[in-house]
Structures are given as structure tokens and as C-alpha cells.
N, C-alpha and C positions, 0 to 999 in steps of 0.2 A: 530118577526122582529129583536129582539135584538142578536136572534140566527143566525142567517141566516147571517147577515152581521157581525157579528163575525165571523164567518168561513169562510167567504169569503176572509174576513180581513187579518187572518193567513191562507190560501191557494194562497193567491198574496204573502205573506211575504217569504211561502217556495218555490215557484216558484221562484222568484225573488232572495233569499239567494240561491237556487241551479244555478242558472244562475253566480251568480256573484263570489260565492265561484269556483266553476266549472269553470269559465273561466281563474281566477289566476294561474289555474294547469299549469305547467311548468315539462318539461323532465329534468331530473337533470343527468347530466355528471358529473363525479370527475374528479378533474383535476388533473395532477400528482404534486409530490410533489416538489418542489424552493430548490434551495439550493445556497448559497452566492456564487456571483464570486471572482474567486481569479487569480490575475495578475499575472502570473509566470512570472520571471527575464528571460532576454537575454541569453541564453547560450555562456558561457564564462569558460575555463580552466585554470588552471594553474597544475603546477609540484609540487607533493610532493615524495620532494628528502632531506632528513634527515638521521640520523644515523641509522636509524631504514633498515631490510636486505632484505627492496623493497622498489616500486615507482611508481607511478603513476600518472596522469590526476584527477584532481578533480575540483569540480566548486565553480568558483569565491566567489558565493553566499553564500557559505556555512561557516563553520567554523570547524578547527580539533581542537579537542582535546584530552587529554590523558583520558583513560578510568579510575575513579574517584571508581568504584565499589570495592565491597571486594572480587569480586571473580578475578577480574582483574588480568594481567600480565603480561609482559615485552612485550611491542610494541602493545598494543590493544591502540586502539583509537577509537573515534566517529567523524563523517560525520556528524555537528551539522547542518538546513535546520531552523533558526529560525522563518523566514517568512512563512513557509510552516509546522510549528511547527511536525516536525519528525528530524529523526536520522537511520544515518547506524550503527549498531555496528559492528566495527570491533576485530576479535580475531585472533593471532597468534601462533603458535604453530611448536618447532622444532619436525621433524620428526625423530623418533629412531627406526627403523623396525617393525612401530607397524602403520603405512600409512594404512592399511586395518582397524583397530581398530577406526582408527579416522573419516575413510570417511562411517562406518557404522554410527557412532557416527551422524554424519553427516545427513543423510540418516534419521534416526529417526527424529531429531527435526525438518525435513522441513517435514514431511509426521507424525508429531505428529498434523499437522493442521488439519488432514484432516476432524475432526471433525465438523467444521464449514466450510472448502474449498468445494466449489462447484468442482473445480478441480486443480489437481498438473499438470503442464508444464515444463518439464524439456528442457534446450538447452545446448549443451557441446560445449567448447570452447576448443580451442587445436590449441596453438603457441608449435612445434617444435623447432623452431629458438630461441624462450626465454628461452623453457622449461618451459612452462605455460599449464595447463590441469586443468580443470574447468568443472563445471556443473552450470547452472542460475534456478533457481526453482523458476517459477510465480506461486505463489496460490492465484486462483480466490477464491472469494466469500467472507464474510463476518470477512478473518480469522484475528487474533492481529495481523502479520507478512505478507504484500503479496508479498516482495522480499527475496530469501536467493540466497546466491550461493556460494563458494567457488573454489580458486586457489591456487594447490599445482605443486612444480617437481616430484614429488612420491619419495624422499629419504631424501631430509634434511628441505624442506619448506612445512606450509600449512597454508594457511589463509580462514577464515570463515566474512561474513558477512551476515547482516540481514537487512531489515528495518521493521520501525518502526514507526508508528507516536503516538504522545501523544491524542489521540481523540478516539472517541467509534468506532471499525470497520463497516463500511458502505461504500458497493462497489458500490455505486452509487455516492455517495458523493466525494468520494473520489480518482476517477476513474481517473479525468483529472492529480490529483497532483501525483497520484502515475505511470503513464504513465510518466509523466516530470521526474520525479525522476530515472524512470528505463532508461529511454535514459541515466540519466549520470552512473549509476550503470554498462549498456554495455558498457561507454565509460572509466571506470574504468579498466573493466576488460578487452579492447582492448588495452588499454594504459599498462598495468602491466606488471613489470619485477622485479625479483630477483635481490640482488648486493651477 
């Protein structure tokens, strides 16, 4: 008798544990991953017009400054984005019939991404009337840099920029600020003229 209703005993218990363990079963969905929202400023320009032998639209928000580096050189500055913690770098360079040498130059360091770019997008930009000719390089995917582009006249001016932000590359993350950022980057280089 003492057997019997022992087994009985643990045969309601695992009945019972499979019923109750077995019904907590739940379908598990991951959910995608959060990422902090960030309030991006009113778009607002202003003129930068200095002694320097261009000029352009740049936004309110931002801040220039002279380019601080030791490679640096006469008229490079940064497009400082404190809120949004990135930077353009900007580089300048007079042209000496060497325009080909430089826009290979060129040509490399935006297609040196491509090791992490999902892909290169190039757009060319061609003011006549300035004498402004440009190329905009978006690289998608996960790369340090996802804006470059540069604007030269092909004989005495060329200017290079970059961006940049100080944070780990993550194109998800970073998707909405680096869209804000390229609206002013075109409105840069729609607004840009040689003195």
C-alpha cells in the first residue's frame, strides 16, 4: 500500500508539473534594438565670408573653426556639430597643374572605405556660373566617414571635406543625424563660390 500510493503520488506530481511548467511556454519575438532620440536643431544658415578664397551657407548650429592638427594648412577649418557630436573636416588646396593628382588623391580616401561600406554613392555637382565642380560620396554602411565630397574650378582651387562623428560607426543608429547633417553638407555645396 505504501507503494502504490507513492507512485501515485509522484505520477499526479509529474502530470501536474508537466501541465504547469508546459503552459508558462511562451513564443519569444526579439525585439529590435532602442536607440536614444535626438532632437535635431531648426535648420537655419548663415554666410561664411572671411578672408579665406571661398564662401558659403553653413548652419546656425554649428561652430567653425580653424583646423588645430599638425597636418593642417592654410584655410582648412572644421564644421564643429557639438550637439550632434560630429565634424566636417574641411581641407584646402591650391591647384598647380597637378588637378588630376589630387582628385585621384581624392578618389582613394572615399573608396578607402569600402571595406566596411555596404556601398559608395557618388552625386556630381556642376555650377558653370561659379565655376564650382564637385563629386558628393555617401558611404552607406557601417564606415568611420559616411559623407566626403569635394569642390574644385579644375586650375587654381580645390576643397575636400569629410564627416565625421566622434562615436562607434553604426548605420542604424546614426542614420537620422547623419541625413540632417548631409541636407546641410548639399546646402554647402549649393551655396559655394570661389573669391
Amino acid at each position: 500500500m505504501f507503494k502504490g500510493s507513492s507512485l501515485t503520488y509522484i505520477g499526479v506530481l509529474v502530470i501536474f508539473g508537466s501541465i504547469f511548467f508546459g503552459a508558462c511556454k511562451r513564443d519569444y519575438t526579439p525585439k529590435p534594438r532602442g536607440y536614444f532620440r535626438v532632437d535635431l536643431p531648426e535648420k537655419s544658415y548663415s554666410k561664411f565670408d572671411t578672408n579665406f578664397p571661398y564662401k558659403f551657407d553653413y548652419p546656425t548650429y554649428t561652430k567653425i573653426v580653424e583646423d588645430q592638427s599638425k597636418a593642417s594648412e592654410k584655410y582648412w577649418i572644421n564644421i564643429e556639430y557639438p550637439q550632434l557630436n560630429g565634424k566636417i573636416h574641411i581641407s584646402y588646396k591650391s591647384v598647380n597643374n597637378n588637378i588630376d593628382q589630387i582628385l585621384e588623391d581624392t578618389r582613394k580616401l572615399a573608396y578607402k572605405h569600402t571595406i566596411k561600406a555596404d556601398a559608395i554613392n557618388e552625386k556630381i555637382f556642376i555650377k558653370p556660373e561659379k565655376n564650382v565642380y564637385g563629386i558628393l560620396y555617401e558611404i552607406e554602411g557601417n564606415a568611420a566617414s559616411s559623407v566626403q565630397f569635394f569642390l574644385t574650378d579644375s586650375t587654381d582651387h580645390y576643397l575636400r571635406g569629410a564627416l565625421y562623428f566622434n562615436a562607434e560607426p553604426n548605420k542604424d543608429s546614426l542614420a537620422p543625424i547623419k541625413k540632417f547633417v548631409k541636407e546641410d553638407i548639399i546646402r554647402l555645396i549649393e551655396s559655394f563660390e570661389w573669391k
